[in-house]
Steps between C-alpha positions, in 0.01 A plus 500: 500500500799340615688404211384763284770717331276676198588826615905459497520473135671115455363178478591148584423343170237235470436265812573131433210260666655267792490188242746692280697599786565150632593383151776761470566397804542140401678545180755750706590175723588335196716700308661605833587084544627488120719815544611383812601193317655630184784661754561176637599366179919546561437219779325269304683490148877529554499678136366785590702551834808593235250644214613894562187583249237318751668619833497855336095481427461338817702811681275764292165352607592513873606843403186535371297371781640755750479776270120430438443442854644827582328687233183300547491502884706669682558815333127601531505466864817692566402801260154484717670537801805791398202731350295445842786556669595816320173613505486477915790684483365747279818433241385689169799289275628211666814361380441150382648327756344120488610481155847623574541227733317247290791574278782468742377188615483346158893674416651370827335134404641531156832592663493224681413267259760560257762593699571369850301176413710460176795581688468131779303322215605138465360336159466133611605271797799359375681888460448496854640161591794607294550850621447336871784241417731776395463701821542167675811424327657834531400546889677162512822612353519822658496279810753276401763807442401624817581170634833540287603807643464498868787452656462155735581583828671157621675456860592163434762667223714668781530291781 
């Protein structure tokens, strides 16, 4: 038989009928909606835009979500794929390499996250309108003691 795995020592656990399925299925939509939601609440009440408490539990449960969808989905696939690969090439103790760069990836976003992002980060609209004014205002007065300072160059002086 096709599907039949008795002799590899591992089983799937029980089988869920296609009714059960479809409700998982079903309820999954919904909580994915109401999550979806709940990070969309810094839009919708102006509180909790400024609410360092709600924007930090918002910022863990995306954390959260990739984590889990790394652990959950993609992991499983790329350790597949390294041990098939290392069995081709008849490697008896591969280094783990996926997971090295899993965590590279996740240290280089972190990095840049906290400290290049941090670095141009402008809290609200009106810092910017101010720190645009001030630029204007000093690119104005350097030109005005440029102005100041070159000599004028008039003809009509000498003759």
């Amino acid at each position: 038989m096709a599907g039949d795995h008795s002799g590899q020592g591992h089983s799937h656990g029980p089988s869920l009928s296609a009714d059960e399925i479809q409700t998982f299925k079903i309820a999954f939509i919904f909580i994915n909606l109401a999550v979806t939601y709940l990070g969309l609440l810094p839009r919708v009440i102006p509180e909790c835009r400024n609410n360092e408490s709600v924007l930090s539990v918002l910022n863990c449960f995306s954390a959260g979500i990739f984590l889990a969808m790394a652990v959950m989905h993609l992991f499983p696939g790329m350790t597949e794929a390294y041990n098939n690969w290392a069995i081709v090439e008849k490697v008896s103790n591969p280094f783990p390499t996926p997971y090295v760069v899993v965590f590279l990836g996740y240290i280089s976003m972190v990095f840049i996250d906290r400290v290049l992002v941090s670095k141009w980060h402008v809290h609200n609209t009106d810092d910017l309108v101010r720190l645009t004014k001030r630029e204007a205002a000093k690119a104005a007065s350097d030109t005005v003691v440029v102005a100041a300072e070159t000599p004028r160059n008039d003809k009509s002086e000498g003759e």
